[in-house]
MIKOL-371205 format. One line per 10 residues: their letters; for each residue y, x, z of N, C-alpha, C. Coordinates in steps of 0.1 Angstrom, whole numbers. Layout:
REM residues N
a> Y:X:Z:Y:X:Z:Y:X:Z ~ ...
END
This chain:
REM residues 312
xxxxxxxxxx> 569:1110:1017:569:1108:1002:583:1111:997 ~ 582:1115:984:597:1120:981:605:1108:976 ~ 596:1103:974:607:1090:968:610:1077:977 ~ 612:1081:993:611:1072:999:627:1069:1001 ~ 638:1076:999:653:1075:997:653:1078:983 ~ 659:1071:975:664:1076:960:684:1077:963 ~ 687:1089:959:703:1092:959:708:1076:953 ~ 707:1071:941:711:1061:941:718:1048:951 ~ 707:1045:961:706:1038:969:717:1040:984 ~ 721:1049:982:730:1057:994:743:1049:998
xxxxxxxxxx> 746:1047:980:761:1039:978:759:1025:983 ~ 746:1024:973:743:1010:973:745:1005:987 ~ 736:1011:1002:735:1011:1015:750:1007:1018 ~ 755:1016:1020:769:1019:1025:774:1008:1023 ~ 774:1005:1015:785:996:1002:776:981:1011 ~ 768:975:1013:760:968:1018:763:968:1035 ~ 759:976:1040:762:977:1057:781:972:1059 ~ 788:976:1054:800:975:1054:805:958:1047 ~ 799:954:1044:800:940:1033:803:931:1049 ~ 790:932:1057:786:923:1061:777:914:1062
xxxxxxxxxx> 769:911:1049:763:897:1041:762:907:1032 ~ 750:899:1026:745:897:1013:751:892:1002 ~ 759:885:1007:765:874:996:782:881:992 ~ 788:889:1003:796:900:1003:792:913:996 ~ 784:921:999:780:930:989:783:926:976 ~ 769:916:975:769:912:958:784:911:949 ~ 798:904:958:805:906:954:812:915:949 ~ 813:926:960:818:940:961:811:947:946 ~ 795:946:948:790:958:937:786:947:925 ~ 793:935:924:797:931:906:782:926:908
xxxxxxxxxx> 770:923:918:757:915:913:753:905:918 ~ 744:900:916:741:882:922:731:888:934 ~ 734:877:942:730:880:956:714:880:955 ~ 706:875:951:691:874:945:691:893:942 ~ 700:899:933:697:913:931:698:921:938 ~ 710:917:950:712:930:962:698:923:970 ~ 692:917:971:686:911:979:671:922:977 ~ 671:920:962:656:925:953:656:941:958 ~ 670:945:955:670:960:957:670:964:972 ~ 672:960:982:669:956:995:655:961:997
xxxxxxxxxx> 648:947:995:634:949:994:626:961:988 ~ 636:967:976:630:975:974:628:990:982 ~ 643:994:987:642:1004:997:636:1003:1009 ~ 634:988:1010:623:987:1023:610:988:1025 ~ 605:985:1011:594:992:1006:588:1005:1005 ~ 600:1012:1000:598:1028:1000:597:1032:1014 ~ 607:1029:1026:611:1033:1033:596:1031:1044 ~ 591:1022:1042:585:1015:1053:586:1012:1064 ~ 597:1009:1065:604:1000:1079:618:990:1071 ~ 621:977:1078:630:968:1075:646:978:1079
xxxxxxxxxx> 649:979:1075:668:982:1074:676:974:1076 ~ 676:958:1075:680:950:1077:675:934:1087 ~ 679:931:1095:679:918:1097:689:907:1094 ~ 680:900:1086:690:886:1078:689:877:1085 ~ 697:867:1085:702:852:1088:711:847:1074 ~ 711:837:1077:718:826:1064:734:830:1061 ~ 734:836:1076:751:837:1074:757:852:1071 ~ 748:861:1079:754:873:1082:738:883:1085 ~ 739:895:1084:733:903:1086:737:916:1099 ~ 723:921:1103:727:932:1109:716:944:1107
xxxxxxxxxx> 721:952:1110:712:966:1105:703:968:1116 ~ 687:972:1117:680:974:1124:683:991:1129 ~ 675:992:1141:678:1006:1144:675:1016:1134 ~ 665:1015:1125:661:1025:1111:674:1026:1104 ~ 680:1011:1103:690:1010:1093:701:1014:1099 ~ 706:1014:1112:716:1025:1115:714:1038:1111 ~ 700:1043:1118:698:1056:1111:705:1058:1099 ~ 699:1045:1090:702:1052:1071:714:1053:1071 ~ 720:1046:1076:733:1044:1072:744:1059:1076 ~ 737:1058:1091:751:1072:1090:743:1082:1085
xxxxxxxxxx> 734:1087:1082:732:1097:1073:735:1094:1059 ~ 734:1083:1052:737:1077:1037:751:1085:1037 ~ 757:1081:1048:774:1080:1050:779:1097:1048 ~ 771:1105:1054:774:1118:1061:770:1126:1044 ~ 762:1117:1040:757:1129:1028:766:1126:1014 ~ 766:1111:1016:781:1106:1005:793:1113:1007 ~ 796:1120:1020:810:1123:1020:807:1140:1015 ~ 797:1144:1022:797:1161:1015:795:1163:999 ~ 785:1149:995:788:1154:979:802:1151:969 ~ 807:1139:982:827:1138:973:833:1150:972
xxxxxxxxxx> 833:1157:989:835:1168:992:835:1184:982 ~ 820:1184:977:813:1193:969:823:1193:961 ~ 823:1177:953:827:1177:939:843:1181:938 ~ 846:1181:954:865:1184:954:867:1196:953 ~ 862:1204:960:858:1217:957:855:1226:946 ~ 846:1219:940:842:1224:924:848:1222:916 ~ 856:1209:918:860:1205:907:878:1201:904 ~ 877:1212:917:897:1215:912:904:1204:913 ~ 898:1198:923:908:1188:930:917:1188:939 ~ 917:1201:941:927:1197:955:944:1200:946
xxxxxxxxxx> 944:1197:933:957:1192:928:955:1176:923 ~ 946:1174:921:938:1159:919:932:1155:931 ~ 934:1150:941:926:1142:945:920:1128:943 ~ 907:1127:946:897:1116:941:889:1108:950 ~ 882:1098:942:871:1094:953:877:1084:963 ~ 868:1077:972:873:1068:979:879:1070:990 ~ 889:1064:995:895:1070:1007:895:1053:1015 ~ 887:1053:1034:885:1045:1037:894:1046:1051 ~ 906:1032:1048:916:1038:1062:920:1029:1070 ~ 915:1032:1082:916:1017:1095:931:1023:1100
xxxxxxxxxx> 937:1011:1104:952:1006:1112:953:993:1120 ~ 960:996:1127:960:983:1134:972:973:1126 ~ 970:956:1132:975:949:1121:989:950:1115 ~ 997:949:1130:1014:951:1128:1018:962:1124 ~ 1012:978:1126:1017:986:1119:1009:990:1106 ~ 1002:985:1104:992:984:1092:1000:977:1082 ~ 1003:964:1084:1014:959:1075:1023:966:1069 ~ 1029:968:1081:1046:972:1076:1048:986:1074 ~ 1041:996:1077:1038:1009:1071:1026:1014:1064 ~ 1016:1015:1068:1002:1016:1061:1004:1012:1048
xxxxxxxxxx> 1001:996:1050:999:993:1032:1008:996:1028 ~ 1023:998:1027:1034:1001:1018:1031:1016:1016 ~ 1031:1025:1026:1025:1043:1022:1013:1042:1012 ~ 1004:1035:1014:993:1034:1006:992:1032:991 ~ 1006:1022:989:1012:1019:977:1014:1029:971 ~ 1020:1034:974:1028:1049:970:1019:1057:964 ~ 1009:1062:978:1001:1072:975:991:1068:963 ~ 984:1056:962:977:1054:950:985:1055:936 ~ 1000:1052:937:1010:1056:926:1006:1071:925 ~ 1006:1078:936:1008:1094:930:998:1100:928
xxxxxxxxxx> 984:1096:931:967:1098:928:963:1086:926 ~ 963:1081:911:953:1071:909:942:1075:910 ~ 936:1088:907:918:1087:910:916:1084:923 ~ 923:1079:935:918:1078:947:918:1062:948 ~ 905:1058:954:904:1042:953:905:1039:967 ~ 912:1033:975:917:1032:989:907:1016:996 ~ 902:1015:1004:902:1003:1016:903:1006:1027 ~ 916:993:1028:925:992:1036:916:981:1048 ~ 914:984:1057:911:978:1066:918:976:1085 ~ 923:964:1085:935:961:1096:925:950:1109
xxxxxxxxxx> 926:956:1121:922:953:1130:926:952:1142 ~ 925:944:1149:933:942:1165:930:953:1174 ~ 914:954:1174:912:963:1181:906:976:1172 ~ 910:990:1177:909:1001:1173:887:1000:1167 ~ 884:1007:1158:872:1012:1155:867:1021:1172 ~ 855:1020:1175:853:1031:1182:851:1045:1172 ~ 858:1058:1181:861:1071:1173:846:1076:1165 ~ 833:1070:1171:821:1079:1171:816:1071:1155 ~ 824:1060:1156:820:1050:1140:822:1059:1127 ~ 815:1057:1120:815:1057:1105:815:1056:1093
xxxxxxxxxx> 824:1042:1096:827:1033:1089:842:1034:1078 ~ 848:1044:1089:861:1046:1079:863:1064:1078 ~ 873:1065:1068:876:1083:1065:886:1085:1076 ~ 893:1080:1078:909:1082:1087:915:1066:1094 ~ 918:1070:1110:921:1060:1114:935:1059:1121 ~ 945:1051:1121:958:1055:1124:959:1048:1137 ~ 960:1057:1150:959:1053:1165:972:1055:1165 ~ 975:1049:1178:984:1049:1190:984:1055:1201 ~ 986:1069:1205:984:1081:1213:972:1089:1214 ~ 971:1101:1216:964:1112:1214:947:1106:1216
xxxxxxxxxx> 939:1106:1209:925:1101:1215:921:1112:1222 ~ 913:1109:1235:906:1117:1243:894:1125:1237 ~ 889:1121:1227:873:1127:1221:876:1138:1215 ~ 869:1153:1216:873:1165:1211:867:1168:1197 ~ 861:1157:1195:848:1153:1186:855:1153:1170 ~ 866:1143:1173:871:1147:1163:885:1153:1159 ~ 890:1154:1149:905:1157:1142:918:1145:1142 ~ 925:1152:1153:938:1142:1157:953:1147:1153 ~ 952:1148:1146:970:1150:1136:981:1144:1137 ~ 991:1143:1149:999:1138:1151:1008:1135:1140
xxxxxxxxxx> 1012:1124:1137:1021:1122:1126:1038:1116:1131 ~ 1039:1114:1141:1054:1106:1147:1052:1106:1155 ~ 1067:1110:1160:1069:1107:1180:1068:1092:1178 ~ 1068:1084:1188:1068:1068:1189:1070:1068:1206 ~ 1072:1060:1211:1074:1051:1224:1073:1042:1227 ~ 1070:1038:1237:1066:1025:1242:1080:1017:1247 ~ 1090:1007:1245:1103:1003:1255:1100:992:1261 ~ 1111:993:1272:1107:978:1274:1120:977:1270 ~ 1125:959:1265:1137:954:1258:1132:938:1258 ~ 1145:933:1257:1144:917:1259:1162:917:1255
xxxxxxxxxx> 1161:902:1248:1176:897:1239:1186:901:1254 ~ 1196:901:1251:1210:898:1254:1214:884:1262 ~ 1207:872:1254:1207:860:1263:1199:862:1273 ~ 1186:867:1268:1176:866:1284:1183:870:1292 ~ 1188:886:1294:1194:890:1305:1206:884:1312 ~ 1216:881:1305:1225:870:1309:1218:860:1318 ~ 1212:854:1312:1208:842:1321:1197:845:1331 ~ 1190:859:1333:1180:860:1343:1187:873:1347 ~ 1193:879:1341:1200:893:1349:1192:907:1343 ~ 1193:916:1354:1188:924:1342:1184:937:1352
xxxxxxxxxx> 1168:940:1348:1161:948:1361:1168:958:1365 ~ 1171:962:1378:1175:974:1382:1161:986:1388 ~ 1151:982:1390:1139:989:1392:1128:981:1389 ~ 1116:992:1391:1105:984:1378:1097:972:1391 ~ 1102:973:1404:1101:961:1411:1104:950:1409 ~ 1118:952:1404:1121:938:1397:1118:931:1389 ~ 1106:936:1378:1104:929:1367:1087:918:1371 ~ 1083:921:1386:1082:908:1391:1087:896:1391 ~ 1102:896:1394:1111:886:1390:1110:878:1377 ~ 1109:883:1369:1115:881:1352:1101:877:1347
xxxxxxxxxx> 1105:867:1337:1094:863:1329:1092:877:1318 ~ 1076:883:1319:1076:894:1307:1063:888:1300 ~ 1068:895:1287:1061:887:1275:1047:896:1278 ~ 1032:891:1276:1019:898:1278:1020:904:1261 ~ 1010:915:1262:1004:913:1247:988:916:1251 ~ 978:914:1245:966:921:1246:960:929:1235 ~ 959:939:1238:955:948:1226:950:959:1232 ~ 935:963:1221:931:975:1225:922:979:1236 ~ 923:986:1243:915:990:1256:925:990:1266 ~ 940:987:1264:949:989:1274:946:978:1286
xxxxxxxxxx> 953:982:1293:948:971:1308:962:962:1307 ~ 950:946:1309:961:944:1302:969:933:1321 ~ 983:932:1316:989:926:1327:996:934:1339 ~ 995:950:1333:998:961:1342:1006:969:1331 ~ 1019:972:1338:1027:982:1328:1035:992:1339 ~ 1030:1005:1335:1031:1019:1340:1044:1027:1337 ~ 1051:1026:1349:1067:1031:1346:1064:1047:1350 ~ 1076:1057:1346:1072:1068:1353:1085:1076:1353 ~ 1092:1084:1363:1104:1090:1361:1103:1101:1371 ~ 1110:1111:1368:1108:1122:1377:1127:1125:1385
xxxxxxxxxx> 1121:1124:1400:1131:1128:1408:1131:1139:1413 ~ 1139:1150:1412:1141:1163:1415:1130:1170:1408 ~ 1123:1173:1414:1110:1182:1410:1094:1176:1412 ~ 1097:1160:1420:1083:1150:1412:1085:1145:1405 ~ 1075:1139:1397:1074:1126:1390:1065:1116:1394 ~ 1071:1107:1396:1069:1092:1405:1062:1081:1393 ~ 1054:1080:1397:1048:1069:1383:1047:1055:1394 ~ 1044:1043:1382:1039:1032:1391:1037:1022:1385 ~ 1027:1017:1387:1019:1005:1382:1021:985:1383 ~ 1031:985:1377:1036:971:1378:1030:960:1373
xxxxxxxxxx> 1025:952:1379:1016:938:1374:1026:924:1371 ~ 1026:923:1360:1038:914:1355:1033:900:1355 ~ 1044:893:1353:1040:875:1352:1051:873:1337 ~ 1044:861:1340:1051:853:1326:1040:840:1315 ~ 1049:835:1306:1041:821:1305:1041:823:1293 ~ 1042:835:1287:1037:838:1270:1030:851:1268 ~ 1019:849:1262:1006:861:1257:1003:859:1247 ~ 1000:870:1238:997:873:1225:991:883:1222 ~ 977:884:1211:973:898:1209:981:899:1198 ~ 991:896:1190:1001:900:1178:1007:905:1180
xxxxxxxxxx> 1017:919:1177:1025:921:1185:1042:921:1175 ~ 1038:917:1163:1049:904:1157:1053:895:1166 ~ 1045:886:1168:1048:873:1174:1053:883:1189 ~ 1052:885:1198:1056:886:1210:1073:896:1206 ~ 1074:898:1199:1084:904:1194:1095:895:1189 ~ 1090:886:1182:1099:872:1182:1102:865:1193 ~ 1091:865:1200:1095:856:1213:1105:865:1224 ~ 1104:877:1220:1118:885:1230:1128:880:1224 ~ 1129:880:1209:1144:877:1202:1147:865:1204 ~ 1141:856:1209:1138:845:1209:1145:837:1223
xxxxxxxxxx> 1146:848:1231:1151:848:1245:1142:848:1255 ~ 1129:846:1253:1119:842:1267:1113:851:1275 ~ 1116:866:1274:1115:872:1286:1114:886:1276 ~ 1109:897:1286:1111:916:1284:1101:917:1277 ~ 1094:923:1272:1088:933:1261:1085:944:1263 ~ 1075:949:1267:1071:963:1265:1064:969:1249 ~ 1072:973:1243:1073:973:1226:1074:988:1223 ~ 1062:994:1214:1063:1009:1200:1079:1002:1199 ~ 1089:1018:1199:1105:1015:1194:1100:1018:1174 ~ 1089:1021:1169:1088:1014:1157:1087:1001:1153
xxxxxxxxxx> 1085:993:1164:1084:978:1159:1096:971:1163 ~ 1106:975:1169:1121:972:1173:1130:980:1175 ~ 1131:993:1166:1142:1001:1164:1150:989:1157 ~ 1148:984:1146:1160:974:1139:1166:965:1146 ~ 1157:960:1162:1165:947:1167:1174:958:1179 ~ 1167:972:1181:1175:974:1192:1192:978:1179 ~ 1189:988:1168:1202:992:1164:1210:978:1158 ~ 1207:968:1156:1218:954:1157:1222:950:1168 ~ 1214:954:1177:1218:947:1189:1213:933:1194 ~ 1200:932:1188:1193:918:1191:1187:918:1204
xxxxxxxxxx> 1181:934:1204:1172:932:1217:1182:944:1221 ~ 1181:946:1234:1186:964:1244:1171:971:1250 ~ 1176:982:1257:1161:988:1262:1170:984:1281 ~ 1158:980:1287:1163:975:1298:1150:989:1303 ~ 1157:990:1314:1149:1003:1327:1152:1014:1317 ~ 1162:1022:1315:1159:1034:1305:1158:1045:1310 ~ 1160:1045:1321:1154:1058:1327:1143:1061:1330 ~ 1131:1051:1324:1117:1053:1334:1115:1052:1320 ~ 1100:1060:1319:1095:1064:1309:1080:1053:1309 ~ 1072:1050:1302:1063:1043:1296:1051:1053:1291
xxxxxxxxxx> 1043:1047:1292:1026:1059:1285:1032:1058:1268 ~ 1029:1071:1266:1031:1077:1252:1025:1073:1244 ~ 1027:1067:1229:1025:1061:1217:1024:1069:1206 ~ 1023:1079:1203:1025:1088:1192:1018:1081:1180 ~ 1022:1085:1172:1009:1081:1161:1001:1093:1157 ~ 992:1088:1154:981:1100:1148:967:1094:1142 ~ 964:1104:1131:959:1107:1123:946:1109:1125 ~ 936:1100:1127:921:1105:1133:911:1105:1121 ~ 901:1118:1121:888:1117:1115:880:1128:1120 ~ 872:1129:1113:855:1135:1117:860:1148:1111
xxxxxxxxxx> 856:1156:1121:861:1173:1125:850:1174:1103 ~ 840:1170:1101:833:1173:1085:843:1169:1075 ~ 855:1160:1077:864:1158:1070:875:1169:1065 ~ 879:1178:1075:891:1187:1071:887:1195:1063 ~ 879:1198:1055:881:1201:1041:880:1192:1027 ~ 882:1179:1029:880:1171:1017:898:1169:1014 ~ 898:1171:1002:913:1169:997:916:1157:994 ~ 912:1147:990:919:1132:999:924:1127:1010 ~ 916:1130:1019:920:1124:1031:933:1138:1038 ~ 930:1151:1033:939:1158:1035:954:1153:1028
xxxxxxxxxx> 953:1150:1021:967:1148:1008:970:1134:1017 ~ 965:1123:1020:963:1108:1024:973:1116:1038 ~ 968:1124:1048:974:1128:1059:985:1131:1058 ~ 989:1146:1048:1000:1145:1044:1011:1140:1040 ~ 1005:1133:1031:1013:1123:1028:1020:1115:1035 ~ 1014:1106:1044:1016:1100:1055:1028:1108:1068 ~ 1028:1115:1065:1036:1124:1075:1047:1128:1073 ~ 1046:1130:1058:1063:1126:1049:1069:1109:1049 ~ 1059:1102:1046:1063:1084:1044:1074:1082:1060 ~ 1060:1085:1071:1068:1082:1083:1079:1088:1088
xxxxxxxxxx> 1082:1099:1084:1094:1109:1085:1108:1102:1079 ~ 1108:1099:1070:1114:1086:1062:1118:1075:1063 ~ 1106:1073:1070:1109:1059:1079:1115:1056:1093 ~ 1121:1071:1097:1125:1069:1110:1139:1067:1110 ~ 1143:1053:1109:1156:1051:1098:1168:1050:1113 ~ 1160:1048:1126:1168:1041:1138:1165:1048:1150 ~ 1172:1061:1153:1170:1069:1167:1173:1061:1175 ~ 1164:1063:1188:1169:1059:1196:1168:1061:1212 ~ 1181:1063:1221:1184:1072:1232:1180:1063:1242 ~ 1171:1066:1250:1173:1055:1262:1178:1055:1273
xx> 1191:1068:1269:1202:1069:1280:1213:1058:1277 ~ 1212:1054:1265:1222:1045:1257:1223:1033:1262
END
C-alpha cells in the first residue's frame, strides 16, 4: 500500500526510538503523551505490524521497529544531505548534528567545542550525548562519535583528530612514601588506582618498549583498594596520594606540568589513545558533520596547551 510509511512519520519515529518512553518523546516533540501514543497507533495501523513494545516505564522497539528505524534514520540523513547540497550549504551548514563522547572528555572538551561551533553555525541544532561506555560502531543513533584509538571496523570513517597517550603517573607523596617503580614488575608492589571503562580488560595494563631491534611488550595485572568507572574521580584519588594511574596525558597534562602528578615508567609505552572522529562511510558528504569534524581538529589543536616528554 502506498500509504503504509507517510515521510512525515520518519522524524516523528526517530525522534520517538531515541526518547526512550513515550512520555520522553512527548516532551521532546512539544505533545501530550495520549498524542504520541495516538500517532503510534496510527503507523501501526498502516504498517501492519506493532513497532513498539510498551511497559509503564519504558519502551522497546520490536524487530519491524528496528527495521523502521534504521531505514527512517538512513533516509532522514540523505534528504538533510540532498538539501546541503542543493542548497548551498556547505558555507552554511544546517540541520541536526547528533554527537556521542565519553563523559570526562565530553565535559571538558566536547561540550565547550560544541559551544563555539553552534556560535559559528546557528542553523545547526546539536545533541550532545555522554556515555561511559562507547555506542557500538554499527548503531545509528548518533552522526559522529568521539573514540579513544583507531576503531577496528572498515565500515566506517575514522578521522584522527589528536595524538593522545595513555601515562602512568601518581603524586610526589605516593612515591616518596612507597618509592617509585623501576620495571613494570614492580607495580605489583604499589597500590594502582583501577578504572573500568569501555571494552578494555580491565585489571591488566600493557607496557611495551623496544630493546635493540625487538619490542618487548607485557601484560601486568595490578592490585589496589580503589576502582572507578569515572576517570575524574580516579584522577583525584592519584593527586590525592593513594596510588599510580594509568591516565589519556589529556586528562593530566595540567597536574603533570605543575608538578602534582610525574609520569612514572617512562620508557615503556602504553596502548595508544588517539582521538578520532567516527561516522558512517554515507556521511562524508554532508557538510555539518564535515564542518563539526573540522572544526574539532582546530579546537583540539588549541588545546594542546601541555607537551609532554616521557623522557623528562
Amino acid at each position: 500500500m502506498s500509504d503504509t510509511v507517510l515521510p512525515a512519520d520518519l522524524g516523528f519515529f526517530s525522534t520517538l526510538a531515541s526518547s526512550g518512553s513515550l512520555s520522553a518523546a512527548a516532551r521532546e516533540l512539544g505533545l501530550t503523551p495520549a498524542a504520541v501514543s495516538k500517532r503510534l497507533a496510527q503507523m501501526e495501523e498502516r504498517a501492519g505490524v506493532p513497532l513498539v513494545n510498551r511497559t509503564t516505564r519504558r519502551m522497546m522497539l520490536t524487530p519491524e521497529g528496528e527495521v523502521y528505524l534504521e531505514h527512517a534514520r538512513r533516509i532522514l540523513d540523505e534528504i538533510d544531505e540532498l538539501g546541503e547540497l542543493l542548497g548551498g550549504s556547505k558555507k552554511h551548514p544546517k540541520g541536526l548534528l547528533r554527537v556521542n563522547a565519553t563523559l570526562g572528555f565530553g565535559r571538558s572538551h566536547i561540550g565547550p567545542a560544541l559551544s563555539r561551533f553552534v556560535a559559528q553555525y546557528p542553523q545547526v541544532s546539536v545533541q550532545l550525548q555522554l556515555s561511559v561506555m562507547p555506542p557500538p560502531l554499527t548503531e545509528d543513533s548518533y552522526d559522529v562519535c568521539i573514540r579513544f584509538g583507531e576503531p577496528p571496523d572498515t565500515r566506517v570513517i575514522a578521522r584522527r583528530l589528536a595524538a593522545n597517550r595513555r601515562l602512568l603517573c601518581a603524586s610526589p607523596a605516593y612515591l616518596a612514601k612507597r618509592g617509585t617503580p623501576a620495571t613494570p614488575h614492580d607495580l605489583a608492589k604499589h597500590n594502582c588506582i583501577g578504572i573500568r571503562q569501555g571494552d578494555e580488560a580491565y585489571g591488566v595494563w600493557r607496557l611495551s618498549n623496544e630493546r635493540g631491534n625487538a619490542r618487548k611488550s607485557e601484560a601486568i595485572r595490578i592490585n589496589g583498594n580503589l576502582t572507578t568507572n569515572d576517570g575524574e574521580i580516579a584522577v583525584k584519588w592519584a593527586l590525592d596520594g593513594h596510588g599510580i594511574l594509568m591516565r589519556a596525558e589529556w586528562d593530566i597534562n595540567e597536574y603533570l606540568a605543575d608538578g602534582r602528578l610525574v609520569v612514572v615508567l617512562p620508557e615503556y609505552e602504553t596502548p595508544g589513545a588517539d582521538i578520532y572522529a567516527v561516522y558512517a562511510q554515507r556521511h562524508q558528504l554532508s557538510t555539518r558533520i564535515r564542518a563539526f569534524v573540522d572544526f574539532l581538529a582546530i579546537e583540539l589543536s588549541k588545546s594542546r596547551q601541555y607537551p609532554v616528554d616521557r623522557n623528562t
